[in-house]
N, C-alpha and C positions, 0 to 999 in steps of 0.2 A: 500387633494385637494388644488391648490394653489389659494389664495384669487386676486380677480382682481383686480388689481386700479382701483381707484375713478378720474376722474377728479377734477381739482383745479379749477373755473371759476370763482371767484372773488376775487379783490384784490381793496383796496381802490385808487389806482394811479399808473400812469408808471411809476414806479422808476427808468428807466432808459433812460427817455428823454433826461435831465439834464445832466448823465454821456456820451453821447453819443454825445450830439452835445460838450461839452468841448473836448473832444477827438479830432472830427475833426478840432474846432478853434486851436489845438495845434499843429496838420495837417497842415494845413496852416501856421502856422508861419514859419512851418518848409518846406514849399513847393518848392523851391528854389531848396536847397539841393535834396530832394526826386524825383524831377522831374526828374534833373538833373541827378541823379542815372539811371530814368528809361530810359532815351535818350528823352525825352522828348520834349525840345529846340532842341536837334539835329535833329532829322529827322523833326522837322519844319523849321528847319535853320532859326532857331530864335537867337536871341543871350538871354546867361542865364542873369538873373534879379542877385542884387544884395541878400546876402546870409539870409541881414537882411531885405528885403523886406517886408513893411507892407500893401502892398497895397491890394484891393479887388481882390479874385481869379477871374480870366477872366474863361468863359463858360467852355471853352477846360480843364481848369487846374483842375476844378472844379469836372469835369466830370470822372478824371484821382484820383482824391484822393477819391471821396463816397464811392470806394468800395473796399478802405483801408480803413477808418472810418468804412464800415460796417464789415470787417473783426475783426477787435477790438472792438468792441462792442459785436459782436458775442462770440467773444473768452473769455469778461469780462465776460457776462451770464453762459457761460459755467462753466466758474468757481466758481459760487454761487449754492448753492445747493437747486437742487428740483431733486427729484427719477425721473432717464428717463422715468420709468416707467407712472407714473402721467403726465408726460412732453406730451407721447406720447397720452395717453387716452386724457389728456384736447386737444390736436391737433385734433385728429377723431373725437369730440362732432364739435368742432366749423368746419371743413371741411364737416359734414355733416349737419350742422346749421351756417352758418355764419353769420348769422345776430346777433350771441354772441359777435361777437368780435366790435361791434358798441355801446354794452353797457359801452365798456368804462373802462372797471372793471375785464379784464383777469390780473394773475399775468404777473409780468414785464418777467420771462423767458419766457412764451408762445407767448406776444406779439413780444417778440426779433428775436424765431426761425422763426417765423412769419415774420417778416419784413428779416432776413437774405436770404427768399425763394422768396421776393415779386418781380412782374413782372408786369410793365401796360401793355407790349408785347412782343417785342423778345431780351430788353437789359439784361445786366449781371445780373444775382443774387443778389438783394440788392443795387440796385442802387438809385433809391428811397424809399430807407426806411422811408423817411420822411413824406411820406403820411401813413405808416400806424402811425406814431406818432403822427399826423397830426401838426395843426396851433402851438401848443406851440414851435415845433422847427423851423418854419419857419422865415425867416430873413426878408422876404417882403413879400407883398399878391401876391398869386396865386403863389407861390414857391412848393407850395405842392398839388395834388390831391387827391380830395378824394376816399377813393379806394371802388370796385365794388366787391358786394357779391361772385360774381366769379373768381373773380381775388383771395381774402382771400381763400377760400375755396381749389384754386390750390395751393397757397403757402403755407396751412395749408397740403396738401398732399405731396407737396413735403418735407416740414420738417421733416415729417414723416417718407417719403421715404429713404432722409437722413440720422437722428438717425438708423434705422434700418441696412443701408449698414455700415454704421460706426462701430457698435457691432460684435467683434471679438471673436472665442470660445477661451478660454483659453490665453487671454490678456487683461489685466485690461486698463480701457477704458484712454487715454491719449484727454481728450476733446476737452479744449484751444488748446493744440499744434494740434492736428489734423486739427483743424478750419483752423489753423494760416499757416499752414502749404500747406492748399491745396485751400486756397484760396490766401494768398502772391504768392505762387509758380507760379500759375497760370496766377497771375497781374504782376510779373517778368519773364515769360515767355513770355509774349505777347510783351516786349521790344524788346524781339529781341535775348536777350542774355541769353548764356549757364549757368547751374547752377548744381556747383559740388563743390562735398568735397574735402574741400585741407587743406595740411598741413602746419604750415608755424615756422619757425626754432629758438627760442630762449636761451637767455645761462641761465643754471642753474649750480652753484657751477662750471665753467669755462667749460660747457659741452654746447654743441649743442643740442638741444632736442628738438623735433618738438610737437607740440600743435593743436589743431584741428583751425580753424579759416581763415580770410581772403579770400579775392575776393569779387567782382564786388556786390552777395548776400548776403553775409553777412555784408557787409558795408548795402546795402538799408533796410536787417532786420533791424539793430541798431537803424537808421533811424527813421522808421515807426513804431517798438516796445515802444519807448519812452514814448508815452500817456499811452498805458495800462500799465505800468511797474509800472508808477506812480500812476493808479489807482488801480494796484492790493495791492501795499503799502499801501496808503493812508486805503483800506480796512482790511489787514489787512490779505490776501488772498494769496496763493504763487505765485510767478514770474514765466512766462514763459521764456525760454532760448532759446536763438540763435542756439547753436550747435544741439539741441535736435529738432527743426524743420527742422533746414537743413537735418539732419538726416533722418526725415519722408518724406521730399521733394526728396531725392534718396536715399532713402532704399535698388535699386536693383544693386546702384552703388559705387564699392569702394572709399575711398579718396583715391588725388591724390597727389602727390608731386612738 
């Protein structure tokens, strides 16, 4: 008879407050660039800012990078190990007790799948993640709300919901890139612009030979992967690849030439 998981509900600290907001400062640096990938300044008919811009993200820009920040963050958690299984149990305790997730002391995966679900009403997926990490990531006061037992409890079922449509019979689970993969896709989708496999033609030993790579998405991957690339290193954790989300992003579509 198979043994049920246990919940995990305590953990001394959000261990990934810290990694999360570095992520999006690094976002930003690079905001220029990534905007500019998405059409950003163009359909504002704004003119693009300089490449090394340091100045404060304006509302709009801001608005436009969180839920690449939350995407990579997501995709960081995923990568660290805790049993989905557990993952999923500690989600149903705090979705049908929320007032757990106020004590402050869930592990840093559960409060992450947690914040990548979270919603004050009808914006994207994770756009304020910052209220569920509350004031330590905030940059100035009232930047972050505090979130409402019913609001954690929806996003503790959607997490849920989630994990569960993500688990495939008979394929071993691809975590990060699945994350990366359908929530990028989705933030480059809403640009405007098409997103397909192409090949593109390099000499080896004075031969022509075509490689998987280039266009419009895989330049904005490169882009926007940069932070977590760096923090999958620095951990010590394997890298997530370009070609292998592009991959999961048309699955039903061959490359093109």
């Amino acid at each position: 008879m198979p043994t049920l998981a246990k919940a995990q509900l305590i953990e001394p600290e959000s261990a990934w407050a810290a990694p999360s907001e570095k992520m999006y400062q690094e976002l930003c640096r690079d905001r220029p660039l990534i905007l500019i990938a998405l059409g950003f300044y163009a359909k504002r008919d704004l003119p693009s800012p300089e490449e090394d811009s340091e100045g404060v993200p304006t509302t709009d820009e801001e608005r436009e990078l969180l839920p690449i920040a939350g995407a990579l963050t997501a995709a960081a958690v995923e990568s660290t190990v805790m049993p989905t299984a557990v993952l999923v149990a500690t989600l149903l305790k705090v979705s049908k007790k929320p007032s757990l997730f106020f004590t402050r002391e869930l592990p840093a995966p559960v409060e992450w799948a947690i914040a990548g679900d979270y919603q004050r009403s009808e914006e994207p997926l994770g756009t304020h993640w910052r209220d569920v990490w509350g004031d330590q990531v905030a940059r100035f006061p009232g930047e972050v709300e505090k979130p409402t037992e019913e609001n954690i409890a929806k996003a503790a079922r959607a997490a849920i919901a989630n994990i569960q449509e993500s688990r495939k019979p008979g394929r071993a689970p691809n975590g990060a890139s699945r994350i990366l993969a359908d929530r990028l896709g989705e933030i480059f989708r809403g640009s405007g612009q098409p997103i397909r496999r192409s090949n593109e033609p390099v000499m080896r030993d004075g031969e022509a030979v075509y490689i998987e790579g280039g266009g419009p998405f895989y330049h904005f991957l490169d882009l926007v992967l940069k932070p977590l690339q760096r923090y999958l290193d620095e951990q010590g954790l394997p890298p997530v690849t370009v070609a292998t989300i592009v991959r999961l992003v048309t699955d039903d579509f061959p490359p093109a030439r």
